[in-house]
C-alpha positions in Angstrom: 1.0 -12.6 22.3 -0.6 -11.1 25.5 -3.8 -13.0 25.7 -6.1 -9.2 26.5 -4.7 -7.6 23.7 -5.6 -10.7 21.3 -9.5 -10.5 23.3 -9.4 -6.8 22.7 -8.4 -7.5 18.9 -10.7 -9.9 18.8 -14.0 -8.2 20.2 -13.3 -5.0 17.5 -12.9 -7.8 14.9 -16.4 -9.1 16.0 -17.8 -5.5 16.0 -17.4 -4.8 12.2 -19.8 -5.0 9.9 -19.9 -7.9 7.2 -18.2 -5.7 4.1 -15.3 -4.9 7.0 -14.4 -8.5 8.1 -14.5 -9.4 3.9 -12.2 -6.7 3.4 -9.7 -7.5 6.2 -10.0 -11.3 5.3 -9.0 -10.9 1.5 -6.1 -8.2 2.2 -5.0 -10.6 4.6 -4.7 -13.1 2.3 -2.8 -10.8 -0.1 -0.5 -9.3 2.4 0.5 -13.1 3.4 0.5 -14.1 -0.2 3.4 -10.7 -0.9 5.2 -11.2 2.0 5.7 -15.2 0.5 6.6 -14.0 -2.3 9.4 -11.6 -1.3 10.5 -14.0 1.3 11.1 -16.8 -2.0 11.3 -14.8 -5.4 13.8 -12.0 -6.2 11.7 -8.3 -6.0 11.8 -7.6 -9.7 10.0 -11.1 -10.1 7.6 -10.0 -7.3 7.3 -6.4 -8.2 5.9 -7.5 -11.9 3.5 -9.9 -10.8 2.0 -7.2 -8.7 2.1 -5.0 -11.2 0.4 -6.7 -13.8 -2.9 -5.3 -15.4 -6.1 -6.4 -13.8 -8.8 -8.8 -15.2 -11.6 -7.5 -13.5 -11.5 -3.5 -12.5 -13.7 -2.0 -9.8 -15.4 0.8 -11.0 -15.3 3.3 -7.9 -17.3 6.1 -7.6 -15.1 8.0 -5.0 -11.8 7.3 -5.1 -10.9 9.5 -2.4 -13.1 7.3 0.1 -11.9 4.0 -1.6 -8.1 5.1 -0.8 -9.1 5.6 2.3 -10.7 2.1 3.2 -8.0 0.3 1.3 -5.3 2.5 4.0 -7.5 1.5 6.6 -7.6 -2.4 5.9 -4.0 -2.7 4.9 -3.2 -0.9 8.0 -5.1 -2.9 9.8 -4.4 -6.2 8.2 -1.3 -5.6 8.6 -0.5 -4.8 12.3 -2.2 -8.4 12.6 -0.5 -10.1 10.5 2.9 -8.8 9.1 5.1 -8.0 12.5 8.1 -6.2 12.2 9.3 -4.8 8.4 5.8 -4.6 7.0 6.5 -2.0 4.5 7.0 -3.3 1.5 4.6 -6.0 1.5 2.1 -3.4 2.5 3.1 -0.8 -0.3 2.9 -3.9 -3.2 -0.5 -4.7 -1.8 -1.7 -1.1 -1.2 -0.6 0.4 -5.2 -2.7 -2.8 -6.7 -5.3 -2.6 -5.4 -5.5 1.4 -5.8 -4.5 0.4 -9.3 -7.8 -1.8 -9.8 -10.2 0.4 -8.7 -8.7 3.3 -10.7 -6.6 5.4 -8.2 -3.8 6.7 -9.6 -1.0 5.2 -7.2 3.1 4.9 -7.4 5.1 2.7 -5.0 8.1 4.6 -3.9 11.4 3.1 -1.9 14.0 5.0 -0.5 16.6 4.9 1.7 18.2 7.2 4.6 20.8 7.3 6.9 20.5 6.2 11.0 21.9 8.3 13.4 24.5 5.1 13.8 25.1 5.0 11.2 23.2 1.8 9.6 21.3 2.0 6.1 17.3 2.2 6.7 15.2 1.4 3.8 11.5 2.1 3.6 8.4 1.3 1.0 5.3 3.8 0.8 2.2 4.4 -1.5 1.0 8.0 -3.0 -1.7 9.0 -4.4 -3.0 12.0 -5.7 0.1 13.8 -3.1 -1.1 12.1 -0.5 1.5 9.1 1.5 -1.7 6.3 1.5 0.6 4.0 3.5 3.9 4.4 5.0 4.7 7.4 6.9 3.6 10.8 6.0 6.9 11.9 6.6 8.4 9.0 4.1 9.1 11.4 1.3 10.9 14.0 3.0 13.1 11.8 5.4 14.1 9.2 2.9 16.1 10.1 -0.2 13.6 8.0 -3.0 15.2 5.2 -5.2 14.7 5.1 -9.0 12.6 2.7 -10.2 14.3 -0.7 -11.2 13.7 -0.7 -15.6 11.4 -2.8 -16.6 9.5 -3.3 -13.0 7.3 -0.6 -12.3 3.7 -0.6 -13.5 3.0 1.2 -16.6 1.5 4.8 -15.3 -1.8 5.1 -15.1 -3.5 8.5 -16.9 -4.1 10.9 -14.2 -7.7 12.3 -13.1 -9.5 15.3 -14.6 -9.0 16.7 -11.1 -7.4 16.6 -7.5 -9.0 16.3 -4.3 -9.2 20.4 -4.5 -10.4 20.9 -7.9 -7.0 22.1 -9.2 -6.1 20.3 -12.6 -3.8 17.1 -12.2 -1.2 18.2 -14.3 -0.2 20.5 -11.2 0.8 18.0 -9.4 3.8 16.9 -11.8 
């Protein structure tokens, strides 16, 4: 790595308040620990252990600005840590930790087609109708893949409301 780009990453490290270098340091430490695990274990091992309940919920009083700050530290985590393919590592981290503080989230993978010709496969998080992490276009470029039986978290019950007031069964 460039050594002024590593200073420049450095000096907006130093910048952030305590609760921010907490939050990057134990993402961190889960985005390495998923990225282990999918480098050693088959996914459906992986995806289970991710998706297992919680111990200890968070109880969030704004979920909208908790997705938010959890986008923002896996993000940010991530361009630090994960290199190239960060997706799915990202998306496994991103959906528990949603999951624990009582977002609804759903981890979705799909694939679509280069313009060569070569299979492209891609992991992103939504929430409430919004893509959390993973492109915005994600859902409209890549043809989703069903969920493998038996993997996928249990679904969460959905919220009384959206983030416009409208009832959350209109979302379905």
């Amino acid at each position: 790595m460039h050594p002024k780009p590593f200073a420049n990453r450095l000096r907006t490290f130093a910048s952030l308040s305590l609760a921010d270098h907490l939050a990057l340091v134990g993402v961190t430490c889960r985005l390495l620990g998923a990225r282990a695990a999918l480098t050693a274990l088959p996914y459906a091992t992986v995806r289970r252990y991710f998706a297992r309940p919680h111990r200890r919920p968070l109880q969030v009083a704004d979920g909208v600005a908790y997705r938010r700050r959890v986008a923002w530290a896996v993000r940010a985590a991530g361009r630090w840590v994960l290199g190239d393919r960060p997706c799915l590592a990202q998306a496994l981290v991103t959906e528990r930790l949603l999951r624990r503080g009582g977002v609804p989230a759903h981890l979705r993978i799909g694939v679509a087609k280069a313009p060569d010709g070569r299979l492209l496969a891609h992991a992103w998080v939504e929430s409430e109708g919004y893509v959390v992490v993973g492109s915005r276009t994600s859902p409209a470029r890549y043809r989703e893949l069903q969920p493998l039986a038996g993997v996928a978290p249990k679904a969460q019950s959905e919220r009384a409301e959206t983030l416009d007031g409208s009832p959350a069964s209109s979302l379905r």
